[in-house]
C-alpha positions as CSV (number, residue, x, y, z in Angstrom):
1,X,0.0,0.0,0.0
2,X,2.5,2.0,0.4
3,X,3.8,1.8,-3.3
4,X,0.4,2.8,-4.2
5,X,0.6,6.5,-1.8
6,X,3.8,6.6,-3.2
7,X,2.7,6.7,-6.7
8,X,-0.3,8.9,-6.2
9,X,1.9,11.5,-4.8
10,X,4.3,11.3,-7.5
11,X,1.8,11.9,-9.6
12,X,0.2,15.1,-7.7
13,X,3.8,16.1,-7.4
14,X,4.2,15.9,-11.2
15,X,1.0,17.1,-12.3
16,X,2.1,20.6,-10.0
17,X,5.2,20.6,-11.9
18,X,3.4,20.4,-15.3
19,X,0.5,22.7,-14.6
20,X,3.2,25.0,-13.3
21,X,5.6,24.9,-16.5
22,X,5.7,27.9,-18.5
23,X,3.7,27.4,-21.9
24,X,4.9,27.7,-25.3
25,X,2.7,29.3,-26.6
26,X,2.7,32.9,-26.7
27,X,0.6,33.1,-23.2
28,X,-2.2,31.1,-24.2
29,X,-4.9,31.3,-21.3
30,X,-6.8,28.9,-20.3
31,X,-9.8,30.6,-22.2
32,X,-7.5,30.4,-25.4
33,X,-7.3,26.4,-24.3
34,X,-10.7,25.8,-23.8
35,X,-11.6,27.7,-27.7
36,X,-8.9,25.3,-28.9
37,X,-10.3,22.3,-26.9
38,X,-14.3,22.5,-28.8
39,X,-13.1,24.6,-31.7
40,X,-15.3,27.4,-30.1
41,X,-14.5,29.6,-33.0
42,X,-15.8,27.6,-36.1
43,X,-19.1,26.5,-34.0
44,X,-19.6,30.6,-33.1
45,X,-18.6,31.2,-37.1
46,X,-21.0,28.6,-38.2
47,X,-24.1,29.5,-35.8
48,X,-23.5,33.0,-37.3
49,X,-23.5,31.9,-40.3
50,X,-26.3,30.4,-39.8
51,X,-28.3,33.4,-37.6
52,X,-27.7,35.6,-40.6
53,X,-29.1,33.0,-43.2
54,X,-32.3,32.8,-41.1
55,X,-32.1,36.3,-40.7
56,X,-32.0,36.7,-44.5
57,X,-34.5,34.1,-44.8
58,X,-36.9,36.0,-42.6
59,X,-36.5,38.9,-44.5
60,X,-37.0,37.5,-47.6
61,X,-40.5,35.9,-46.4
62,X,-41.6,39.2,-45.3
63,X,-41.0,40.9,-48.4
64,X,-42.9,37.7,-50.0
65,X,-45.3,38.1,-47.2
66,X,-45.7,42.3,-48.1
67,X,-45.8,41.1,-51.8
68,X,-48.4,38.6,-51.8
69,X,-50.3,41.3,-49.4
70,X,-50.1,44.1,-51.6
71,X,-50.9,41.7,-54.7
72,X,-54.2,40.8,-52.4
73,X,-54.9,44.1,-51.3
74,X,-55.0,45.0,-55.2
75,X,-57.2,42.2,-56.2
76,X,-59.6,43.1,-53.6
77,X,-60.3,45.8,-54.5
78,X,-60.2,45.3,-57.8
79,X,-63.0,42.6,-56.9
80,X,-64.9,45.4,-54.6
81,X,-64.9,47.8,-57.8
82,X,-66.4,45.5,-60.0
83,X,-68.9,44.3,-57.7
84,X,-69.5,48.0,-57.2
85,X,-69.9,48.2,-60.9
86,X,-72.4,45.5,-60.8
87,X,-74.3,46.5,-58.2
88,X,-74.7,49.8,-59.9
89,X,-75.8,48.2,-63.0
90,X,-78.1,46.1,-61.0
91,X,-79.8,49.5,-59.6
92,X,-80.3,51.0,-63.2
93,X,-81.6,48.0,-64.1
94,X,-84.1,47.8,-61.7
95,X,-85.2,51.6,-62.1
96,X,-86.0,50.7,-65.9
97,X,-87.5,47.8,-64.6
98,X,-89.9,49.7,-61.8
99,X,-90.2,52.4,-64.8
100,X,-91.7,49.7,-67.4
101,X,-93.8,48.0,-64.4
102,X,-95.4,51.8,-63.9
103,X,-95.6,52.5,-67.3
104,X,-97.7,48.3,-67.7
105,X,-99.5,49.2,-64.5
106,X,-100.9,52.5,-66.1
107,X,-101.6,50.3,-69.6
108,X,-103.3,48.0,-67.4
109,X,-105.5,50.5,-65.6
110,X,-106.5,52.2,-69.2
111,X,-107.5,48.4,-70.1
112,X,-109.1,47.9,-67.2
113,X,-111.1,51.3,-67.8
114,X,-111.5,50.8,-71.3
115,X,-112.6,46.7,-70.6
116,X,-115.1,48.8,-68.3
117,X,-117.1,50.4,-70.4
118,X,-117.0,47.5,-72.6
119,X,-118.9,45.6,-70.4
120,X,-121.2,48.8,-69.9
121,X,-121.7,49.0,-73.4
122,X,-122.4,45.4,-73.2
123,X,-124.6,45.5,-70.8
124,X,-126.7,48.2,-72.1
125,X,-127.0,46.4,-75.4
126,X,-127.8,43.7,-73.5
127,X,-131.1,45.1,-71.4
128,X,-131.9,47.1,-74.8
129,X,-132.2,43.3,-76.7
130,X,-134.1,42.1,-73.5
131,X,-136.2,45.4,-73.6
132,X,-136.8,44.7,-76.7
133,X,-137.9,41.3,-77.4
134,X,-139.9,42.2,-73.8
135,X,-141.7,44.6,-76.3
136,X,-142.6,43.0,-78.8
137,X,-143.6,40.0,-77.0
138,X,-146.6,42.7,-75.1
139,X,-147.2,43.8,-78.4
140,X,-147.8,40.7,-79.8
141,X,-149.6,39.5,-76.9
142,X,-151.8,42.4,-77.0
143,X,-152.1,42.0,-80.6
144,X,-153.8,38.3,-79.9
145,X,-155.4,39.6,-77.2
146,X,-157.5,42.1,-79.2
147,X,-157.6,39.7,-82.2
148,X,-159.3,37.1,-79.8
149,X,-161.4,40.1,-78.4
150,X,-162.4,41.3,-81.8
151,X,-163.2,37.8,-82.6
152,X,-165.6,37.3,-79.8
153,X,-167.4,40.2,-80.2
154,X,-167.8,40.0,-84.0
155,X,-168.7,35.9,-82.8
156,X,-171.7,37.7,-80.6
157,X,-172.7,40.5,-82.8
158,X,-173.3,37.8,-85.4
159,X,-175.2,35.5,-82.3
160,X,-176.9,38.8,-81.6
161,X,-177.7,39.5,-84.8
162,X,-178.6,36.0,-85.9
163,X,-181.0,35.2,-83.0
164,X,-182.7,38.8,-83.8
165,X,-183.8,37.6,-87.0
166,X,-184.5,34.1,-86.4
167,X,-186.8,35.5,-83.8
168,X,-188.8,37.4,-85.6
């Protein structure tokens, strides 16, 4: 055992010394080890690198992004205009439309008078026809009727006149 605290100690003893030693280096500190150790420089070069592509990529997005916005913001309102040209078409229209139905409504109402006095007209003609034949029908009635009465008094005029002599 006593080999073995010898050894460990000759090591301590050594590692001292070494730690100790000048280096030759031109007074490389142990931060200058360390870079060396993990190559600390290419990894910070390389994430730079790399921070400044994603930099660059972000950029270029945005711009795409304000592109694409713009080129939106331009076709909406080129869509708003034209709807706003329809719907303006869409209102003359319907003015000519409620213009003609006016103008139909005030033919219909002169139809409607006119059909009116058609029917008045028709109507009078009728009860003049019916006036009529209720006219002659009287007449003719009262023409039988008198016939018939003529008739039966010539009948006893003669009876009158024929029992008169047969009398006497």
């Amino acid at each position: 055992m006593r080999n073995m605290f010898k050894a460990a100690l000759t090591f301590v003893a050594l590692f001292i010394l070494w730690a100790g030693l000048p280096s030759h280096s031109a007074e490389a500190s142990l931060y200058d080890r360390i870079k060396d150790i993990y190559n600390t420089p290419d990894k910070v070069d390389e994430l730079t690198r790399q921070y400044n592509d994603s930099i660059r990529q972000m950029e270029e997005q945005q711009k795409q992004m304000e592109e694409r916005q713009q080129e939106m913001r331009a076709e909406f309102e080129a869509k708003q205009q034209a709807l706003q040209q329809e719907n303006e078409q869409y209102r003359q229209q319907n003015a000519k439309l409620a213009e003609q139905n006016s103008a139909l409504a005030q033919q219909n109402g002169a139809l409607a008078d006119r059909l009116a006095q058609i029917e008045e007209r028709r109507a009078a003609f009728v009860r003049k026809i019916v006036t009529s034949v209720l006219v002659v029908a009287v007449m003719l009635l009262i023409y039988i009727a008198a016939i018939r009465i003529w008739r039966y008094r010539v009948w006893r005029r003669q009876m009158r006149e024929s029992g008169r002599t047969a009398g006497l």
